[in-house]
N, C-alpha and C positions, 0 to 999 in steps of 0.2 A: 310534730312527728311522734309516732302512736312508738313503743318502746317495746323491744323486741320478743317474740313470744319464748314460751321456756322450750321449745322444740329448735329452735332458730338458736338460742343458747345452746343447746346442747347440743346440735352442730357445730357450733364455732369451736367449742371446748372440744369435743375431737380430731377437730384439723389440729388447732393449734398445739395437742397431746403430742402426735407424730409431729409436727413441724417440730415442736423443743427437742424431740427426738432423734428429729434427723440432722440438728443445726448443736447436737448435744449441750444441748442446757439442761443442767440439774435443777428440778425443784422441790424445793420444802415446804408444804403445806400444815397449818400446827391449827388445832382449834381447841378451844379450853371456852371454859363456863361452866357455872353451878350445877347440882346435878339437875337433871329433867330440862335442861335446857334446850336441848334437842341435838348434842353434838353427834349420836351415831346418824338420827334421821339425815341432817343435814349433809355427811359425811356419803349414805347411801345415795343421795341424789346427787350430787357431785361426783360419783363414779360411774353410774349408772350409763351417761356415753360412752366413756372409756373405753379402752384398749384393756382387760384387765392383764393382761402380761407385762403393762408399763407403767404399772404402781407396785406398793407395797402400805398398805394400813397396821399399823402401829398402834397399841393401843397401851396406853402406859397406865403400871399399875405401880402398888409400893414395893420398891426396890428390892431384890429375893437376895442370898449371901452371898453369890460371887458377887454382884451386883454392888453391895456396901462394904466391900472390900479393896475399893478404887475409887478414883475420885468421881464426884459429883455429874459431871456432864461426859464421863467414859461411855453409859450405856447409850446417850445420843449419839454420840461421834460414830457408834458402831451401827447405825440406825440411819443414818444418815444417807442421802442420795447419790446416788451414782450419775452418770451423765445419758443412759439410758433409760432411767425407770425414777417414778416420782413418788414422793416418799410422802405419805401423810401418816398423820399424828393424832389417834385421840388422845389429847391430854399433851400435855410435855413435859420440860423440865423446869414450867412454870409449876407445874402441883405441887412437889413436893415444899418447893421454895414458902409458897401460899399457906400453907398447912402448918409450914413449921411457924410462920406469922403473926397466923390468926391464933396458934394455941401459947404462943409467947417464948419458944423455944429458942429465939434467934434474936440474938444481942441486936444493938445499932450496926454495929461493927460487922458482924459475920454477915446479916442484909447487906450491908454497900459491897462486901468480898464479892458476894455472893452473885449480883445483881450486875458486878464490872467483870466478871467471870461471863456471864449471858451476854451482854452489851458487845463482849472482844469475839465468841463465839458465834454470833450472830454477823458482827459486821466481817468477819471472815469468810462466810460463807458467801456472803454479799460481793465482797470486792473479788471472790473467785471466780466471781460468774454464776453464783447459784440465784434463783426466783426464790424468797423466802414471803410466805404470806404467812401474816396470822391474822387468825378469827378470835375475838371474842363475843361471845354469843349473852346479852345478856335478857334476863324473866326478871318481871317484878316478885316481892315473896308472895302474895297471891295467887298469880300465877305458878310455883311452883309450887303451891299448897297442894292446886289442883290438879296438876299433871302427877303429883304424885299421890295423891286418891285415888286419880286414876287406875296408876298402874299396880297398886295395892289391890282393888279390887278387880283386876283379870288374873284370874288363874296362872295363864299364861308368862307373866310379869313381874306378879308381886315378891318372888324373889329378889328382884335389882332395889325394891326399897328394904334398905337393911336397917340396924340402928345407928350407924354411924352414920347414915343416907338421914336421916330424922334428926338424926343429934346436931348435924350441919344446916338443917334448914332452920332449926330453932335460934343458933347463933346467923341467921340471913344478915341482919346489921351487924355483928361482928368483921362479915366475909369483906362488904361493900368497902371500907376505907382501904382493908387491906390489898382487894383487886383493884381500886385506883392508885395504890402506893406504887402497885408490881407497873399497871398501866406507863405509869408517870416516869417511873423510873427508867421503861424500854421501849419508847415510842419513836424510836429512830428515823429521821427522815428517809433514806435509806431502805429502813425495817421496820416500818409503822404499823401500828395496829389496824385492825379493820374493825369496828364494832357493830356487830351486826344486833340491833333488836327484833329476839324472835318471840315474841307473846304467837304471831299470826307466823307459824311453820312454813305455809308457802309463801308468803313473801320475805321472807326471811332466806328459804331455798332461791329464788332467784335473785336475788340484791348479791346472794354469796355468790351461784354463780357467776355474776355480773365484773363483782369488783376482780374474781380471780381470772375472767378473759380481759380484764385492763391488764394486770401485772404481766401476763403470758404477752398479750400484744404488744407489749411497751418494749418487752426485750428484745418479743422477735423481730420488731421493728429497727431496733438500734442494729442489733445481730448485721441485717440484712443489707441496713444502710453503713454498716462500719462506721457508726459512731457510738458504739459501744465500747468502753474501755473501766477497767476498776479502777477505782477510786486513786487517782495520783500518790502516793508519798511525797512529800516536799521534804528538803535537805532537812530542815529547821527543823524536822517532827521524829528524823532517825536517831534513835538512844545513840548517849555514844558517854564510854566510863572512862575516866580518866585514869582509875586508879588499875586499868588493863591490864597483867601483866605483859612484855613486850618480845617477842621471838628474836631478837638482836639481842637481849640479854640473857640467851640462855645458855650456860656454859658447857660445851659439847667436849672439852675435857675430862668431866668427870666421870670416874672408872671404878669399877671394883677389883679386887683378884678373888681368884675360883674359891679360895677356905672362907674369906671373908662373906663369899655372895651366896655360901651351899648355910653356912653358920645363920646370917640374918633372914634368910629365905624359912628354914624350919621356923624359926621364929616366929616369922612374921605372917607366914600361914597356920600356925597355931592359934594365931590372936584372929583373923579373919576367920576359922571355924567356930573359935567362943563368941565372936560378935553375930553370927550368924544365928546362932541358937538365939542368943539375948533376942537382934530383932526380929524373930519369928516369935516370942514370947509377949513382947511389945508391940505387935503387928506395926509393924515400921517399915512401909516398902524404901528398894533402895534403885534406884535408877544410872546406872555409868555407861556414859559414853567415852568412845576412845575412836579419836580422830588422829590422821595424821599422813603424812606421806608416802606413799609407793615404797613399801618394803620397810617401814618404821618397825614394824616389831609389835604391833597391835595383836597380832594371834599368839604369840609367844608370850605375851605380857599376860593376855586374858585366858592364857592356861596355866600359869603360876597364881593368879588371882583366884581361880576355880580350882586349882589342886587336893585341895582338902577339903573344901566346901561338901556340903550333902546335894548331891545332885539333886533332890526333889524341892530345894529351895532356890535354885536360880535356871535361869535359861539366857541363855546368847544368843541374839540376833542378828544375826550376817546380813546386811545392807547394802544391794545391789541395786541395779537399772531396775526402776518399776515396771510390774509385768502389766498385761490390759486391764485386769479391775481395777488395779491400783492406780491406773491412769485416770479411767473413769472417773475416782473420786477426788476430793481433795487431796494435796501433797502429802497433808500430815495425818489424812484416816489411817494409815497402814501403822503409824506412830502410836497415835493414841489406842488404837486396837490391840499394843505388846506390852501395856501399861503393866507392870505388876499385882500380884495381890498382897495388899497388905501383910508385911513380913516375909514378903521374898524380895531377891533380887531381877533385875533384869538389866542384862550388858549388852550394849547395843556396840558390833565394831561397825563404824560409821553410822550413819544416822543421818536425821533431819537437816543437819548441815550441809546436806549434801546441794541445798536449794542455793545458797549463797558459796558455795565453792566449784564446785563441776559443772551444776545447771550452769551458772553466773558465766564461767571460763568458757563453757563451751558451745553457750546458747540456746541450751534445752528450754529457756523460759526467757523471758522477756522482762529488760532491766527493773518494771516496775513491779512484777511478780518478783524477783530477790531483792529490791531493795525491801519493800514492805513487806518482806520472809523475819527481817530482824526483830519485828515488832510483835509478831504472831510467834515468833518463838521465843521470845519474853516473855508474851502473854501465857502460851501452852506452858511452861516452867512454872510459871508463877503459881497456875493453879494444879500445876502438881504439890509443889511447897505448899500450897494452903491446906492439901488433904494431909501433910506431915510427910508426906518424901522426902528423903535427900536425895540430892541434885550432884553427881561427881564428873565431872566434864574431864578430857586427858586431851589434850595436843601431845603428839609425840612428836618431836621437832630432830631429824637429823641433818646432815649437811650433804651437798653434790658429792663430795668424793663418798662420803659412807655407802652412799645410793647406788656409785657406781659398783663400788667392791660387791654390794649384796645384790645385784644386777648380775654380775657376772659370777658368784657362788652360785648363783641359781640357773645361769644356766649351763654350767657345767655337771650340775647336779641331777640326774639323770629323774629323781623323785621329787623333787625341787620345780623342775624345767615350765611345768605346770602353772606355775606362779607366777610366770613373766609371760607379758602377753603386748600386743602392738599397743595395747592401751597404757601401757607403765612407758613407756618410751615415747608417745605422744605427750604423756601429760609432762615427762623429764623434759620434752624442748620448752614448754611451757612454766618451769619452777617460778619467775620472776611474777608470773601474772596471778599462779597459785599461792605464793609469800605474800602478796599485795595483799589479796581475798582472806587469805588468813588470817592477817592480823587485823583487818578491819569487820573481820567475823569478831574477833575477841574481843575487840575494844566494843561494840554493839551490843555482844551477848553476854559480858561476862558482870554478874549480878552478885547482889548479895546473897540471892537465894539459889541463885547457880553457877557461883564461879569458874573460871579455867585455871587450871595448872598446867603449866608446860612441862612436858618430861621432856629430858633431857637424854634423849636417845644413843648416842653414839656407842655407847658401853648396852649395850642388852640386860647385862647385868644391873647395871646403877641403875637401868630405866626401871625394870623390873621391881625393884624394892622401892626407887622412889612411888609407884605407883601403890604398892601397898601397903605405904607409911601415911599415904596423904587418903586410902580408904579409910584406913586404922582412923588417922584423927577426925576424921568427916563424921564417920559413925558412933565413933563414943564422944566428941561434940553434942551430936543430935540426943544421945541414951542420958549424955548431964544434964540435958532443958527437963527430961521428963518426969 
């Protein structure tokens, strides 16, 4: 059976663009190799059927300042595909990783961070339901001797050979063990490499387009057959910490009085504006979340936290129902998209938890999407703490009676009334099922690198300072390592 012509390709890869399209599967196409390899040509013939309304080409260069003022895989997460439009990649966020390799810049240590950071990255995108291909395209070094004579001698061209384009073909056997170390390291069953050898351009253009109507067929095939599903979580594999703190001992007794809570409050937003200075001095981003029940005192808390602050170093992220783009993408694009820049803050009231508590209770997602939410937001933590963030997680924990009192202040409260809505009283018949979810969010989530503290709500007041005594010690914690 004679093997299908590249017009017959480039057919199918049309249908099956709009088919992912219409059945919304996201996909990620990455292609990496030396330079002159032939990543754009290859790239243009692979769009060339296309829809161009239902891509987007990416073309990754060295990381600009906002850029390296966040962590490491921020500017892919922002890059990433939607469930309408397909995202390809010249280059990714294998280059820089490579680069730093091959010139020796990167301990043992910071390669394996580095590389289990790709590895969770990647399989997330996977178990979401996204197509992730990757190309690597490789030339012997003769062949790129030649292709880059070539384009040295067109007018046209010889711009793209630079000297750090020269400087890299001269270390060719430097690059090889290093592009089999990155190979080896991220060949996931799952998210395996493709290696296309391209000395011969057009057969190299068809093989590529080839393997990438298997990956599109394979999904739309399960898609269509509903045996399509991410990757299980089994119980055995869910983190779970022992040393949790536990919402049954939290004691909703403790109270301030008004001289005591006006006295500790200037205080203690006097030391949150000098820590502010410091870590904008330190480039030290700072990340808090504040979770918690229906009328806990989350906005009240995070205006006492921000009172004295310089408003041009922090920002508060209100966290609601995702709107359509945010659905589109992954859960946690909208997340990693609020990430700070180094030496500011950013306060998220609710947040990413939101997949294991509301989704979870109320069935916006499907048990195997929140149970393996616990794992992916360990992982998203972790490599914020690798860039140097701190991590300040708040449960604000009050009881049924507190709830009901500040239930009914609000709606008697004619400015207030606002605040209470059918949705705080759906979730009030639900407390037992949202107390469950809660504490086995904390016991899942609560790390070294990103612990929870309970506040202890029922006093506004006490919650209040407890919250900006346990910023105080997080932050100058982090300011004595450095």
């Amino acid at each position: 059976m004679s093997s299908p012509s590249r017009k017959e390709l480039e057919q199918e890869l049309a249908a099956l663009q709009r088919r992912c399209r219409e059945l919304r599967i996201p996909v990620l196409i990455i292609f990496e190799g030396l330079s002159a390899a032939g990543k754009g040509t290859l790239i243009n013939s692979l769009i060339l059927p296309m829809d161009p309304r239902g891509f987007k080409v990416s073309v990754i260069r060295e990381p600009n300042d906002e850029e390296r003022m966040r962590p490491f895989l921020w500017r892919f997460w922002r890059r990433t595909p939607s469930a309408d439009k397909m995202a390809i990649f010249d280059r990714s966020w294998y280059r820089i990783l490579l680069e730093q390799d091959v010139s020796g810049e990167l301990s043992e240590e910071a390669r394996y961070k580095a590389y289990a950071d790709i590895r969770a990255f990647e399989r997330q995108f996977h178990d979401s339901g996204t197509v992730i291909v990757k190309f690597h395209l490789h030339i012997s070094k003769e062949e790129q001797a030649r292709r880059l004579k070539e384009l040295k001698a067109d007018e046209t061209t010889k711009w793209r050979v630079t000297e750090d384009v020269l400087a890299r073909h001269k270390r060719y056997d430097v690059y090889v063990p290093a592009i089999e170390r990155m190979l080896n390291e991220t060949n996931h069953p799952d998210v395996p490499w493709e290696i296309i050898v391209a000395e011969d351009v057009e057969a190299a253009s068809l093989t590529t387009l080839s393997r990438l109507i298997k990956h599109l067929n394979s999904r739309v095939q399960h898609i269509e057959e509903g045996t399509h599903e991410a990757s299980p979580t089994k119980k055995k594999y869910l983190p779970f910490y022992t040393n949790a703190p536990k919402l049954a001992d939290a004691d909703l007794t403790n109270a301030l009085e008004v001289d005591t809570y006006i006295e500790l409050l200037e205080d203690r937003q006097q030391r949150i504006k000098a820590l502010q200075n410091e870590i904008y001095r330190r480039r030290i981003p700072i990340v808090i979340v504040y979770e918690g029940q229906d009328a806990a005192g989350k906005g009240g808390n995070i205006r006492r936290l921000c009172q004295r602050m310089d408003p041009r170093g922090y920002e508060v992220i209100p966290v609601a129902a995702p709107n359509d783009v945010e659905l589109a993408h992954h859960y946690l694009w909208r997340f990693w998209s609020e990430f700070p820049k180094a030496g500011h803050f950013t306060i998220f009231d609710r947040s990413w938890y939101g997949r294991v508590l509301v989704e979870r209770i109320e069935g916006f997602c499907s048990k195997t999407d929140w149970r393996r939410a616990y794992k992916e937001i360990n992982e998203m933590e972790e490599n914020f703490y690798h860039f140097g963030s701190v991590l300040i997680k708040f449960w604000i924990q009050i009881d049924k009676t507190e709830q009901m009192k500040r239930f009914r202040a609000r709606e008697q409260n004619p400015r207030k009334r606002w605040k209470l809505n059918e949705e705080d009283w759906r979730n009030r018949d639900k407390w037992d099922d949202y107390a469950e979810a809660t504490q086995e969010m904390i016991d899942r989530t609560h790390t070294a690198y990103a612990p929870w503290t309970i506040i202890e709500g029922n006093c506004k007041k006490h919650a209040r300072i407890q919250a900006l005594d346990t910023v105080i010690d997080a932050i100058t914690e982090r300011l004595n390592k450095t």
